[in-house]
Every structure is written in structure tokens, then in C-alpha cells.
mmCIF entry with sequence, helices, sheets and N, C-alpha, C, O atoms, coordinates in Angstrom:
data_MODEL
# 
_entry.id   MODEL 
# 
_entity.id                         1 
_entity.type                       polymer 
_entity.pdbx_number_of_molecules   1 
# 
_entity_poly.entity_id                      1 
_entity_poly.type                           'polypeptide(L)' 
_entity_poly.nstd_linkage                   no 
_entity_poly.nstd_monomer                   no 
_entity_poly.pdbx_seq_one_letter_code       
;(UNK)(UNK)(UNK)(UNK)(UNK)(UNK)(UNK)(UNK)(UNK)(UNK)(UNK)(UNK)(UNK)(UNK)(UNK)(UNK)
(UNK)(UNK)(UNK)(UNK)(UNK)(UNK)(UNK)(UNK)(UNK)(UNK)(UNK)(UNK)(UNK)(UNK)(UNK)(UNK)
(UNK)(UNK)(UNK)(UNK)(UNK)(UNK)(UNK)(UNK)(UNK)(UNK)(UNK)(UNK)(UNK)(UNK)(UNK)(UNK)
(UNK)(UNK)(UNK)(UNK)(UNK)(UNK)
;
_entity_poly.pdbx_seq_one_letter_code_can   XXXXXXXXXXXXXXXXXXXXXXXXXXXXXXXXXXXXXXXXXXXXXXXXXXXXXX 
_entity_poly.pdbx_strand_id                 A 
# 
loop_
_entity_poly_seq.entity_id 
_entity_poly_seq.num 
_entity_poly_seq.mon_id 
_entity_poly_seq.hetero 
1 1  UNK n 
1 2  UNK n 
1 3  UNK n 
1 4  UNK n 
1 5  UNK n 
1 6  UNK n 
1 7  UNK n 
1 8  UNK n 
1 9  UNK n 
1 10 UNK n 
1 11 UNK n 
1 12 UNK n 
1 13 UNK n 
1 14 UNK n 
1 15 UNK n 
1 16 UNK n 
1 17 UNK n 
1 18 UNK n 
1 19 UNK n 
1 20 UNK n 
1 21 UNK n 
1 22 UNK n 
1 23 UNK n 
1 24 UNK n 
1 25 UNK n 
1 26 UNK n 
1 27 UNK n 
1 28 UNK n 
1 29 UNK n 
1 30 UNK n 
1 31 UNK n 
1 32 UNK n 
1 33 UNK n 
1 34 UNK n 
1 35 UNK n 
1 36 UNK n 
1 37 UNK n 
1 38 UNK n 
1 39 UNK n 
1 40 UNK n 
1 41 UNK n 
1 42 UNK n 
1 43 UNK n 
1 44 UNK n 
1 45 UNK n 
1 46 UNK n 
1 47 UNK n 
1 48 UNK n 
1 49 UNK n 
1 50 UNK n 
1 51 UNK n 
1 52 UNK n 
1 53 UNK n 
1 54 UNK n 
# 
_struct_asym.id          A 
_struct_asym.entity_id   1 
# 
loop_
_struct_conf.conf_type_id 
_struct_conf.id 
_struct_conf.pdbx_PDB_helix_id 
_struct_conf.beg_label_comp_id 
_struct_conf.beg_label_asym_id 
_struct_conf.beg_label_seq_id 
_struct_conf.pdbx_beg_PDB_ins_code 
_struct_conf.end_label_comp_id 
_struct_conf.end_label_asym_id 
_struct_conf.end_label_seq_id 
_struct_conf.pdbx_end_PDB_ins_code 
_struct_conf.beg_auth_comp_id 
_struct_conf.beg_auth_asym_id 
_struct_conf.beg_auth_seq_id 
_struct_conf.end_auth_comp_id 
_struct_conf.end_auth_asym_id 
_struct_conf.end_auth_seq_id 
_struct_conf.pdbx_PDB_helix_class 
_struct_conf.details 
_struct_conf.pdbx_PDB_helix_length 
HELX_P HELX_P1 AA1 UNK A 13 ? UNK A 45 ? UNK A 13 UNK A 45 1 ? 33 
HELX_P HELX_P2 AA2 UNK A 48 ? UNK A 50 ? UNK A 48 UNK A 50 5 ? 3  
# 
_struct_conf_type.id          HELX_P 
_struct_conf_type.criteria    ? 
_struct_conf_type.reference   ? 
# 
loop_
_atom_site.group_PDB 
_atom_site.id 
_atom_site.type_symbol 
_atom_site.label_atom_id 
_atom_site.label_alt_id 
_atom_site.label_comp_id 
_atom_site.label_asym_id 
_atom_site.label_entity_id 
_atom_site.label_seq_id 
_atom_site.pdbx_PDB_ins_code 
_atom_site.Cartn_x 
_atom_site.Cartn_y 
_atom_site.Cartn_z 
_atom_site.occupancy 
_atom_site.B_iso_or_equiv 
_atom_site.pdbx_formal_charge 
_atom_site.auth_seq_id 
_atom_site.auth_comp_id 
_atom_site.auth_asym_id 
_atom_site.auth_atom_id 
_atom_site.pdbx_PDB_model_num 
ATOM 1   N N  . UNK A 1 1  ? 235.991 127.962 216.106 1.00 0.00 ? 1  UNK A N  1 
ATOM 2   C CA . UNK A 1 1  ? 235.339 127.745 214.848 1.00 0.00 ? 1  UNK A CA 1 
ATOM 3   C C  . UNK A 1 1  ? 234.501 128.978 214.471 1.00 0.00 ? 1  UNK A C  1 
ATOM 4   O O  . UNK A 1 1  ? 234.659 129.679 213.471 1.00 0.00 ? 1  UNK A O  1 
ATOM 5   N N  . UNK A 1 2  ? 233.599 129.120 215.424 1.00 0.00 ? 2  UNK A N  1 
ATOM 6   C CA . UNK A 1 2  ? 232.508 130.672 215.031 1.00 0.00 ? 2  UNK A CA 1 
ATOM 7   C C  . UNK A 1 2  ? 232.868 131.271 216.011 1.00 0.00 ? 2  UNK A C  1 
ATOM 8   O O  . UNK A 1 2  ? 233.146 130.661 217.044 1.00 0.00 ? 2  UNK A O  1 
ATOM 9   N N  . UNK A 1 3  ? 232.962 132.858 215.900 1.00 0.00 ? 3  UNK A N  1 
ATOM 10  C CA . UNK A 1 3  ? 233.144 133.719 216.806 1.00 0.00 ? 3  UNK A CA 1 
ATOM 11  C C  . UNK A 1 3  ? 232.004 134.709 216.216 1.00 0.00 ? 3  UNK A C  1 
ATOM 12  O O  . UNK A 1 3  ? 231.772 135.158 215.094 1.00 0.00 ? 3  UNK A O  1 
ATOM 13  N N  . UNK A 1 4  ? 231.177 134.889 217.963 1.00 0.00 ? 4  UNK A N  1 
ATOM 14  C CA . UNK A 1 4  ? 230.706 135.402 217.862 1.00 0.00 ? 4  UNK A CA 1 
ATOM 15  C C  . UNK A 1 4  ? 230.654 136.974 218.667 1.00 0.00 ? 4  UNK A C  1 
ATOM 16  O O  . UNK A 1 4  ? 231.163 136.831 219.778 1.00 0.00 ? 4  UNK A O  1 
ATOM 17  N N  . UNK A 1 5  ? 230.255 138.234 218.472 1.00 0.00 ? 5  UNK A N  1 
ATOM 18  C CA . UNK A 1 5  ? 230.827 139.231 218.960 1.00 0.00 ? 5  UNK A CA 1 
ATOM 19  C C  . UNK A 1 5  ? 229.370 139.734 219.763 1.00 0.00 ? 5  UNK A C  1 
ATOM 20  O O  . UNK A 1 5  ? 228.809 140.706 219.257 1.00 0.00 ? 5  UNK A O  1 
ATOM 21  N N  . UNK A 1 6  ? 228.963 139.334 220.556 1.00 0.00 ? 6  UNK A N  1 
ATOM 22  C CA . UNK A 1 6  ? 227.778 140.165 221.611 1.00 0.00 ? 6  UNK A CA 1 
ATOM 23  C C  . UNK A 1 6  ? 227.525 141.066 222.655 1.00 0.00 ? 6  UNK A C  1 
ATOM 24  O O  . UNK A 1 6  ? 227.981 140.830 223.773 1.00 0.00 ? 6  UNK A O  1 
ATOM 25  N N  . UNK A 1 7  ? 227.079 141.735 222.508 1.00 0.00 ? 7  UNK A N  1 
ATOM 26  C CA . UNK A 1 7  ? 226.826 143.243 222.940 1.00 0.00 ? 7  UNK A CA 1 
ATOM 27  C C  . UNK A 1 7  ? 225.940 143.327 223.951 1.00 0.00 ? 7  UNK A C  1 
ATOM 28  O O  . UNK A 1 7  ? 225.874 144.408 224.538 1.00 0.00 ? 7  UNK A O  1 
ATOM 29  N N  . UNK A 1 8  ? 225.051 142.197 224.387 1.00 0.00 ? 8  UNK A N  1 
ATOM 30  C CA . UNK A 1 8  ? 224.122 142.144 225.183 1.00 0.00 ? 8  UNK A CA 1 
ATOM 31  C C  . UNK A 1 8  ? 224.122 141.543 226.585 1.00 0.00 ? 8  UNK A C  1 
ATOM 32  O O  . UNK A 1 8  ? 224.769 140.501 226.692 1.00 0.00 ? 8  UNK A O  1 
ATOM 33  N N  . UNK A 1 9  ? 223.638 141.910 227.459 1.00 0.00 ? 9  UNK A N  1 
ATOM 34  C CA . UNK A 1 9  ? 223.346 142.337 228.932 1.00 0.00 ? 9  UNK A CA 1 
ATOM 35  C C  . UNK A 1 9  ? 221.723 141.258 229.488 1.00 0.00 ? 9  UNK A C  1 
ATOM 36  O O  . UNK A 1 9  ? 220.675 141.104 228.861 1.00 0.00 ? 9  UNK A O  1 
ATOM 37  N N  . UNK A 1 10 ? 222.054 140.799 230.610 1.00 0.00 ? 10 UNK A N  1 
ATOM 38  C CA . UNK A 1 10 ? 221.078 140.259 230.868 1.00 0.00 ? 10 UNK A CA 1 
ATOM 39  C C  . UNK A 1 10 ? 220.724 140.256 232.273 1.00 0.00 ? 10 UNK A C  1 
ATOM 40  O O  . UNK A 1 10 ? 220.969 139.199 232.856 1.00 0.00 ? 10 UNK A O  1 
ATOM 41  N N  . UNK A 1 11 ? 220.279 141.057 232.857 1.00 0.00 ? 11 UNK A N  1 
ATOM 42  C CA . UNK A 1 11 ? 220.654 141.413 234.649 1.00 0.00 ? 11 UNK A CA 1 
ATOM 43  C C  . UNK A 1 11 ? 219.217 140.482 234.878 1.00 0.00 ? 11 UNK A C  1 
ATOM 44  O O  . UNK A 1 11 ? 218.453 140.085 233.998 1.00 0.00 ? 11 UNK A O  1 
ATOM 45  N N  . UNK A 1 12 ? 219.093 140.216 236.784 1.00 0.00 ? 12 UNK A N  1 
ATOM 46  C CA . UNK A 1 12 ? 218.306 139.381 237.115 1.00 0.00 ? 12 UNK A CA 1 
ATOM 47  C C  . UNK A 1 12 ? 216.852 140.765 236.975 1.00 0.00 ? 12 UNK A C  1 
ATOM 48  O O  . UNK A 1 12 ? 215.812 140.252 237.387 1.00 0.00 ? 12 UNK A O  1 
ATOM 49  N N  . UNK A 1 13 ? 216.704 141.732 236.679 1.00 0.00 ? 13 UNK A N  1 
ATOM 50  C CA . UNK A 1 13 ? 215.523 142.159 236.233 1.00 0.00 ? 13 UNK A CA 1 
ATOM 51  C C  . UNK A 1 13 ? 214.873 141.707 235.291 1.00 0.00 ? 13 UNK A C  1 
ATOM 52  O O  . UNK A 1 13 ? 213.645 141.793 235.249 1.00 0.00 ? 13 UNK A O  1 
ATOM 53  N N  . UNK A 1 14 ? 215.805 140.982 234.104 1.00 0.00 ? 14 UNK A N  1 
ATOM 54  C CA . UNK A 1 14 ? 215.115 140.486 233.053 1.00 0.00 ? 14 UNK A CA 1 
ATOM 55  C C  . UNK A 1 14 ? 214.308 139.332 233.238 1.00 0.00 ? 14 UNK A C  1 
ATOM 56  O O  . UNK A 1 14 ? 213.227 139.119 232.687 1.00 0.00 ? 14 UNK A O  1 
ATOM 57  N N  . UNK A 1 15 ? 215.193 138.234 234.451 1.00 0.00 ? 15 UNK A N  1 
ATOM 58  C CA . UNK A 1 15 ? 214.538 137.121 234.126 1.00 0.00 ? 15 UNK A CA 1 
ATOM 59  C C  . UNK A 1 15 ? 213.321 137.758 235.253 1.00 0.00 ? 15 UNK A C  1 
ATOM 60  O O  . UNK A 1 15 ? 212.255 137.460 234.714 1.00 0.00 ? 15 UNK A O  1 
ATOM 61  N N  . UNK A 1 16 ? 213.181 138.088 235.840 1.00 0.00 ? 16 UNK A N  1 
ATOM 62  C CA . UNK A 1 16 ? 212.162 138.412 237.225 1.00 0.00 ? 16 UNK A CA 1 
ATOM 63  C C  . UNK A 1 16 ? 210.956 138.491 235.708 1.00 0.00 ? 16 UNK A C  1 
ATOM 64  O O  . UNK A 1 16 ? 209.985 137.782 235.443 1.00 0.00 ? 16 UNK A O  1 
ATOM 65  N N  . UNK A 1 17 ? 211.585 139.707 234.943 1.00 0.00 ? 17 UNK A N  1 
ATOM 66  C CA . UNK A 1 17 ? 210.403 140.061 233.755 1.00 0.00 ? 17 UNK A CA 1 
ATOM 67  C C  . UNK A 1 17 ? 209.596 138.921 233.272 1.00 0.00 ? 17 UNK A C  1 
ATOM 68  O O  . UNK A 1 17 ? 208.445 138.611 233.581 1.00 0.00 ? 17 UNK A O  1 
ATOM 69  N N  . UNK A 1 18 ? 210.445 138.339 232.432 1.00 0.00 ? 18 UNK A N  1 
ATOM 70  C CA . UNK A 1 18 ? 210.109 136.747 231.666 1.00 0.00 ? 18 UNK A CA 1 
ATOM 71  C C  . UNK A 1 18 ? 209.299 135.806 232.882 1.00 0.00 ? 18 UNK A C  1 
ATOM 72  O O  . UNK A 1 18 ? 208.180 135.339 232.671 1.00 0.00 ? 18 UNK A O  1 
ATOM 73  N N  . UNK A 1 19 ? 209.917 135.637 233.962 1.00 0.00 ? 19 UNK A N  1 
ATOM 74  C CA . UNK A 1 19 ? 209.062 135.035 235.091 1.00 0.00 ? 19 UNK A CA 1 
ATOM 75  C C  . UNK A 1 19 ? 207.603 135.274 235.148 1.00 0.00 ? 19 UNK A C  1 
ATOM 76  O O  . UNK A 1 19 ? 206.755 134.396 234.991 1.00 0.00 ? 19 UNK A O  1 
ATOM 77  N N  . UNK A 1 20 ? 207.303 136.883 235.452 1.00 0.00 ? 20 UNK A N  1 
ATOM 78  C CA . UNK A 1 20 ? 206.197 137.459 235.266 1.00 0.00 ? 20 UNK A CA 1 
ATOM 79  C C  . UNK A 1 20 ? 204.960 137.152 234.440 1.00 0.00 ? 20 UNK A C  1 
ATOM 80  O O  . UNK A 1 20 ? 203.801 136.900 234.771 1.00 0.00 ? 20 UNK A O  1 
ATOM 81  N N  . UNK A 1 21 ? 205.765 137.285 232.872 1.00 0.00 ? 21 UNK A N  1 
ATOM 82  C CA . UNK A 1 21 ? 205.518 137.162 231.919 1.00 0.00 ? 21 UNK A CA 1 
ATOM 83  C C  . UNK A 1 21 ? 204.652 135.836 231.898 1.00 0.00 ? 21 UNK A C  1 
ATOM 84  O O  . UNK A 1 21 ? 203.482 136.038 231.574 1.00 0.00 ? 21 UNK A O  1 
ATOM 85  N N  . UNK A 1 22 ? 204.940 134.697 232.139 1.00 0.00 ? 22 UNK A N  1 
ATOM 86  C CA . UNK A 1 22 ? 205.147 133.561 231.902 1.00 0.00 ? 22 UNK A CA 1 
ATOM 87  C C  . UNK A 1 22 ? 203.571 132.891 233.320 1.00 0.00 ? 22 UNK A C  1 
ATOM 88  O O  . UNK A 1 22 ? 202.560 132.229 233.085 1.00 0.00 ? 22 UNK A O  1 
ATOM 89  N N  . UNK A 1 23 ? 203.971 133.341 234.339 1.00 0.00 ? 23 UNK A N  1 
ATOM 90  C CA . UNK A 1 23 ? 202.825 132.939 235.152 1.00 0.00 ? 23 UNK A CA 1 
ATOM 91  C C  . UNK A 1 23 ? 201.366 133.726 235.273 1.00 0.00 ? 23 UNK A C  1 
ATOM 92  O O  . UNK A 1 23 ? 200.325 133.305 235.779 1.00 0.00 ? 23 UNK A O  1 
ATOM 93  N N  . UNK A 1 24 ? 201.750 135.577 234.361 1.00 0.00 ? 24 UNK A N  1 
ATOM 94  C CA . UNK A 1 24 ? 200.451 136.330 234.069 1.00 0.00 ? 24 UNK A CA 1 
ATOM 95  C C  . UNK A 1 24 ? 199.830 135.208 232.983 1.00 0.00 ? 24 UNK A C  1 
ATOM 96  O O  . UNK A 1 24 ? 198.699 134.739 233.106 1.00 0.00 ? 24 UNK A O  1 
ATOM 97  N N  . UNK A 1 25 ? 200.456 134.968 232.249 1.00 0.00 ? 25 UNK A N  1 
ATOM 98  C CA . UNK A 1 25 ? 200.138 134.108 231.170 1.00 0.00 ? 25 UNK A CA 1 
ATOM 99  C C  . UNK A 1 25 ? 199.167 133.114 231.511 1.00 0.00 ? 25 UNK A C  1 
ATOM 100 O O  . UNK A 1 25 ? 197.987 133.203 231.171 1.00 0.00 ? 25 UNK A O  1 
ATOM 101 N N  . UNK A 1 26 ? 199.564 132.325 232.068 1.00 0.00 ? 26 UNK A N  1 
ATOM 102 C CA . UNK A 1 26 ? 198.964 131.218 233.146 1.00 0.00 ? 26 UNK A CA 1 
ATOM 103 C C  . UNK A 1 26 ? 197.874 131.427 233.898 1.00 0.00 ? 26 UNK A C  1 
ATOM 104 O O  . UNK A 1 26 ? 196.835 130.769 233.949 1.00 0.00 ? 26 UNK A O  1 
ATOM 105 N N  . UNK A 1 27 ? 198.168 132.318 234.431 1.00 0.00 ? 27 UNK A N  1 
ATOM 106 C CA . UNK A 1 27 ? 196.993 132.989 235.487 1.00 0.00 ? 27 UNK A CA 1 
ATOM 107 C C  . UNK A 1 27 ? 195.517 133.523 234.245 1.00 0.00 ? 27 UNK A C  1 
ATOM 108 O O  . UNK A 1 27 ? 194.317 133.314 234.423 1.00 0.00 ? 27 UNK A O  1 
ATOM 109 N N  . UNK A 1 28 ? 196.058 134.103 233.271 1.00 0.00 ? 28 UNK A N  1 
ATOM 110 C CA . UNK A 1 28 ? 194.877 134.454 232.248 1.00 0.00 ? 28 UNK A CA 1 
ATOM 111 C C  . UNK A 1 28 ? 194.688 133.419 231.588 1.00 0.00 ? 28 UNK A C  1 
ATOM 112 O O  . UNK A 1 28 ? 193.460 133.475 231.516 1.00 0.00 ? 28 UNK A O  1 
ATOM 113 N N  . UNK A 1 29 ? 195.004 132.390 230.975 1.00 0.00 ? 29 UNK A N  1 
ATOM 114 C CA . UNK A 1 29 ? 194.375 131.270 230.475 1.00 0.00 ? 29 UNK A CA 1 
ATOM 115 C C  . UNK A 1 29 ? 193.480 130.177 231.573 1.00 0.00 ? 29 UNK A C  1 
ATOM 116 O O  . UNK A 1 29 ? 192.524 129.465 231.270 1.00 0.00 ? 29 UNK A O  1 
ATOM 117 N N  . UNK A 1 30 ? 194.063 130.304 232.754 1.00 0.00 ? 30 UNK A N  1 
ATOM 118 C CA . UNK A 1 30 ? 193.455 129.841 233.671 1.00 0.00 ? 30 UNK A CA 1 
ATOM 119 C C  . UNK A 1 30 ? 192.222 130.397 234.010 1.00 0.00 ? 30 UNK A C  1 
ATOM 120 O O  . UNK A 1 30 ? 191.227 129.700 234.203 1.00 0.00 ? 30 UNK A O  1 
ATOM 121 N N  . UNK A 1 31 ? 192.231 131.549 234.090 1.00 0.00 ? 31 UNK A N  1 
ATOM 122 C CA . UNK A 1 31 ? 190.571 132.232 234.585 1.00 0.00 ? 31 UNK A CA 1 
ATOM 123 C C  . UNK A 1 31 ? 189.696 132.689 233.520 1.00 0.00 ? 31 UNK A C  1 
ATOM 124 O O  . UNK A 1 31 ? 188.666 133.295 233.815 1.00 0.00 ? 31 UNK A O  1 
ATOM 125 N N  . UNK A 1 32 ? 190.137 132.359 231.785 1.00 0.00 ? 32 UNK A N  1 
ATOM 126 C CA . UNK A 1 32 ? 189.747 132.022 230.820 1.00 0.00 ? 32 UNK A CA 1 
ATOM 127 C C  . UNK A 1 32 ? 188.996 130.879 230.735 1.00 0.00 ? 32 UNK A C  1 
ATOM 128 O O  . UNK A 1 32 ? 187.793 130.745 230.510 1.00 0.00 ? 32 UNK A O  1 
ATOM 129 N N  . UNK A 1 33 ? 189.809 130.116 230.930 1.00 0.00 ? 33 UNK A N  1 
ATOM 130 C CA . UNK A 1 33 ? 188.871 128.798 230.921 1.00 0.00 ? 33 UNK A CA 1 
ATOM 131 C C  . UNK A 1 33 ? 187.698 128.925 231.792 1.00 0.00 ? 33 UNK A C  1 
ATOM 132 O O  . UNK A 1 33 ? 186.506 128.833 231.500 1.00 0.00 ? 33 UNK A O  1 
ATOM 133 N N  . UNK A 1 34 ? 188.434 129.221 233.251 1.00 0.00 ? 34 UNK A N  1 
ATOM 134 C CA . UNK A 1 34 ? 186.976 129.134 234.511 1.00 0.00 ? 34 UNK A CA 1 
ATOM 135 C C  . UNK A 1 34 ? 186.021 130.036 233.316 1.00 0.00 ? 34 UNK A C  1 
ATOM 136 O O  . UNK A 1 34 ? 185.493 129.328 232.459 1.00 0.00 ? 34 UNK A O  1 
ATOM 137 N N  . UNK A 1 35 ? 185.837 131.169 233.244 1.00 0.00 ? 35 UNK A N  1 
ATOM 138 C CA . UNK A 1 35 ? 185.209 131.931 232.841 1.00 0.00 ? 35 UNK A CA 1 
ATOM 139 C C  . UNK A 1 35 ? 184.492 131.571 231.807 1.00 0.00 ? 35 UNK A C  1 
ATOM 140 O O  . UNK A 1 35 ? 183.356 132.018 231.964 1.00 0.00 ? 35 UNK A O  1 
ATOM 141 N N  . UNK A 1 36 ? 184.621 130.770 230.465 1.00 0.00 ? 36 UNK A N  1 
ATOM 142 C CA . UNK A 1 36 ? 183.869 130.036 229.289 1.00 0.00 ? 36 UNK A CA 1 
ATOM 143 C C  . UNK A 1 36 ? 183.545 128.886 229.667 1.00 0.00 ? 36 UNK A C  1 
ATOM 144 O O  . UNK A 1 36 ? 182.697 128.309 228.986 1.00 0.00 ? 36 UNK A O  1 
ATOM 145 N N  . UNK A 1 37 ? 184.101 128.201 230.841 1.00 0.00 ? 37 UNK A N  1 
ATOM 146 C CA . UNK A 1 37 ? 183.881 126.298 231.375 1.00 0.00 ? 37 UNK A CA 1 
ATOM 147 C C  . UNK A 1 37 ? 182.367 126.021 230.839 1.00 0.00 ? 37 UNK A C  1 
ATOM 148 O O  . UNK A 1 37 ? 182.264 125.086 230.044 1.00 0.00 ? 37 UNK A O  1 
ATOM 149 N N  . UNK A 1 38 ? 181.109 126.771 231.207 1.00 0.00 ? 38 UNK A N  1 
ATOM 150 C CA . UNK A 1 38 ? 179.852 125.866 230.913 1.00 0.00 ? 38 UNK A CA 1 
ATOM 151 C C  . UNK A 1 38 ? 180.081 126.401 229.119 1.00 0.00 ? 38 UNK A C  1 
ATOM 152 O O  . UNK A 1 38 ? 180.423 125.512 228.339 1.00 0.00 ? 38 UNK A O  1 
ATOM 153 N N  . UNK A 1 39 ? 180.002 126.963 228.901 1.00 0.00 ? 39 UNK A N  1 
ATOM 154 C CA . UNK A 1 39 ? 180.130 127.755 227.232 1.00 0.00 ? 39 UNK A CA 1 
ATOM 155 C C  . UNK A 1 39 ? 180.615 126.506 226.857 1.00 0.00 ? 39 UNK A C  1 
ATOM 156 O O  . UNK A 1 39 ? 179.884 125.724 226.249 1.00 0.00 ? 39 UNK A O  1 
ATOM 157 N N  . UNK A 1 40 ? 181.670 126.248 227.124 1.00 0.00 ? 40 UNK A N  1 
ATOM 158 C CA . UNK A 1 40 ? 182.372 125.309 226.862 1.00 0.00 ? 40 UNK A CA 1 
ATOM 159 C C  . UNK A 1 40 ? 181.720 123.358 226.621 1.00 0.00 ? 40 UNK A C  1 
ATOM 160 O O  . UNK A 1 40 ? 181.810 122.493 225.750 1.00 0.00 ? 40 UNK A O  1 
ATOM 161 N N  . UNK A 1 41 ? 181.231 123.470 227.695 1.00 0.00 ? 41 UNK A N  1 
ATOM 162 C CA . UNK A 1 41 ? 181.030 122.425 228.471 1.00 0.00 ? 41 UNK A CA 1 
ATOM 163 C C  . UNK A 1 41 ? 179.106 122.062 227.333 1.00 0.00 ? 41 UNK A C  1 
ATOM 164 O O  . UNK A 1 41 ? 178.526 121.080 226.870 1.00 0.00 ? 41 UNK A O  1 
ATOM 165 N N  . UNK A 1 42 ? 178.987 122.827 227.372 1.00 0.00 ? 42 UNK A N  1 
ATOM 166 C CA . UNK A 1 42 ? 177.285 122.726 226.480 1.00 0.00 ? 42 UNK A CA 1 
ATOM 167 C C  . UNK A 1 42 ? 177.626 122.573 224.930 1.00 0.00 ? 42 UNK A C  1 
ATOM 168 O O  . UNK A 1 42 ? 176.930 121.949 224.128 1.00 0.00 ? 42 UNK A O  1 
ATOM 169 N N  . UNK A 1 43 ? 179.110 123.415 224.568 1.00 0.00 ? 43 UNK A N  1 
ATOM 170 C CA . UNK A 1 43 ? 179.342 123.071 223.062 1.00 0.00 ? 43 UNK A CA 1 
ATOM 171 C C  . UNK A 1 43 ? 179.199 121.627 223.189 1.00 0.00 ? 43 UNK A C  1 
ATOM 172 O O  . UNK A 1 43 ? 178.243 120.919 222.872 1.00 0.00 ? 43 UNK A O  1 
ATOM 173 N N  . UNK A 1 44 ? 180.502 121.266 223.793 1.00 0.00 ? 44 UNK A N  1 
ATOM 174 C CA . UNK A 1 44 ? 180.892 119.245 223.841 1.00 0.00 ? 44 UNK A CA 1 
ATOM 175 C C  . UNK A 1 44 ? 179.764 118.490 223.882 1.00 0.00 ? 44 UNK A C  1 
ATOM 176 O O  . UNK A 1 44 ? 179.522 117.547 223.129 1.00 0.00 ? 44 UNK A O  1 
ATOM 177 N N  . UNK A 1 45 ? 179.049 118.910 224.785 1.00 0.00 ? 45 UNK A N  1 
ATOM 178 C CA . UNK A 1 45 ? 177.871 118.027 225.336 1.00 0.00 ? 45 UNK A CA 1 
ATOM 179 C C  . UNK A 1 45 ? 176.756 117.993 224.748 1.00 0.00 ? 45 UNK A C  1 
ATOM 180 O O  . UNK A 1 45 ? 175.975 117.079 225.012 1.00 0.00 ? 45 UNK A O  1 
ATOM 181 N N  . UNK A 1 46 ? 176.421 118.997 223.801 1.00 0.00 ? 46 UNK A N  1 
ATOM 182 C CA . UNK A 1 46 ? 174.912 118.928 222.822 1.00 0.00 ? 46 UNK A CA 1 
ATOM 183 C C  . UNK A 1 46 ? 174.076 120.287 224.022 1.00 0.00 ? 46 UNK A C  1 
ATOM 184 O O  . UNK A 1 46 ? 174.414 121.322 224.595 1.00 0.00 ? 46 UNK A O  1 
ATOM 185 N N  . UNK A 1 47 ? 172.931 119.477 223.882 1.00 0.00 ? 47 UNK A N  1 
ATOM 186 C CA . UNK A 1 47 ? 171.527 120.552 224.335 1.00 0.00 ? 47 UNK A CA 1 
ATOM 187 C C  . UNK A 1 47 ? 171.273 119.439 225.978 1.00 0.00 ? 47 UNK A C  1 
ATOM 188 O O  . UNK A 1 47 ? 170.762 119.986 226.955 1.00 0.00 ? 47 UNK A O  1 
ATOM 189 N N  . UNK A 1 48 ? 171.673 118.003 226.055 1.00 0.00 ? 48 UNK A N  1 
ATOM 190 C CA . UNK A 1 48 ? 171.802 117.696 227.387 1.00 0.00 ? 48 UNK A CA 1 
ATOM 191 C C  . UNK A 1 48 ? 171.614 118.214 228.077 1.00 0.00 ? 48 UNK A C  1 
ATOM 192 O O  . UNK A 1 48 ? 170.676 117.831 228.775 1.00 0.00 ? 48 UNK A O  1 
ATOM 193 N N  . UNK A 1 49 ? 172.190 119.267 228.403 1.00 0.00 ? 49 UNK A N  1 
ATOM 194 C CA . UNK A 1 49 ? 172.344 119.965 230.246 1.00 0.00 ? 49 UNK A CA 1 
ATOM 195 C C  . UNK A 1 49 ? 171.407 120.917 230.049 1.00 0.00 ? 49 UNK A C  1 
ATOM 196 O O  . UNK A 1 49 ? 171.401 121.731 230.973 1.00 0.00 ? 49 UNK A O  1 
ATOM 197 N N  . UNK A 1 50 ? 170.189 121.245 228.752 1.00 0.00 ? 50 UNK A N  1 
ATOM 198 C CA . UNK A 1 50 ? 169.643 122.392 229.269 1.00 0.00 ? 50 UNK A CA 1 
ATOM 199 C C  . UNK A 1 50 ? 168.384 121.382 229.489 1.00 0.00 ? 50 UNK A C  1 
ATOM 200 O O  . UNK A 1 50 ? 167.415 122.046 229.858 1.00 0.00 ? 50 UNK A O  1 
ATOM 201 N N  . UNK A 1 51 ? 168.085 120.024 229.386 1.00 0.00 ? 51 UNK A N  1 
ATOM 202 C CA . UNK A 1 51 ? 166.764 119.494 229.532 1.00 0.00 ? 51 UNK A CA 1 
ATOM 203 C C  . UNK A 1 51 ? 166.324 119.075 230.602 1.00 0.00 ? 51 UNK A C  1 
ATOM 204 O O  . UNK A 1 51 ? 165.171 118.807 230.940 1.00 0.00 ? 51 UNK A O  1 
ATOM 205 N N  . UNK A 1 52 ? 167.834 118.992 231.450 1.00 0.00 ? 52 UNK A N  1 
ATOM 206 C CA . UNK A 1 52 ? 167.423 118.782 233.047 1.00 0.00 ? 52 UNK A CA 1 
ATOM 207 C C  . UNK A 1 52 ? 167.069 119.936 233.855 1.00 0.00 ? 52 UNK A C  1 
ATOM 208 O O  . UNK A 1 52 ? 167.183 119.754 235.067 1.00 0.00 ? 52 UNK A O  1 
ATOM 209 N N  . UNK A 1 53 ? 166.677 121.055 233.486 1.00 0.00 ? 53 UNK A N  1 
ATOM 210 C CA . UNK A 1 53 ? 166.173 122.390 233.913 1.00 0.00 ? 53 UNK A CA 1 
ATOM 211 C C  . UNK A 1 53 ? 164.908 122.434 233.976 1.00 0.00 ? 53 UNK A C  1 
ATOM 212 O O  . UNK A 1 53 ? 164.432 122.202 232.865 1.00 0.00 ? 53 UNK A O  1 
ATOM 213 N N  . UNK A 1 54 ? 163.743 122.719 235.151 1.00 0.00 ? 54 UNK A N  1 
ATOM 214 C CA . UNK A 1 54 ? 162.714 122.266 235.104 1.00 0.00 ? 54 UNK A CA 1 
ATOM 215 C C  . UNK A 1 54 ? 161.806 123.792 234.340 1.00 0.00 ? 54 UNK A C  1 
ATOM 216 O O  . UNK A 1 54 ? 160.599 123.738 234.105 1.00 0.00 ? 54 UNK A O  1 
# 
């Protein structure tokens, strides 16, 4: 029905790449979060957590 004519190459370097790609990803949203968690955590919560500070 469709013919299609492709020119392209896909060796296991690529996917290793995309692999990479894919768990750097992960790994930086992950230590993103750790990294803003109370930032975070004081937006949600109001002024709460700073009144238990003596």
C-alpha cells in the first residue's frame, strides 16, 4: 500500500545514547526535587513549620 524508502541506520550506540539520555534525566529531576523538597514543602504548608522554631 505505502512504500516507504529509508536511509537510516540505527546501531546499538544509539540506543546506549537514548538510555543515557533518559536515566540523566531522572537522576536530575530526582536531585531537583531533593534539592527544593523544604522550598517546596513550606510553599504547601503555609508559615507552619517556621513557628515550631524556638
Amino acid at each position: 500500500m505505502f512504500k516507504f524508502i529509508v536511509f537510516g541506520y540505527l546501531d546499538p550506540g544509539s540506543g546506549s545514547l537514548v538510555l543515557q539520555v533518559i536515566i540523566g534525566g531522572l537522576a536530575a529531576f530526582f536531585f531537583a526535587l531533593k534539592t527544593y523538597w523544604t522550598g517546596i514543602k513550606k510553599f504547601f504548608m503555609g508559615k507552619k513549620g517556621e513557628e515550631k522554631k524556638p
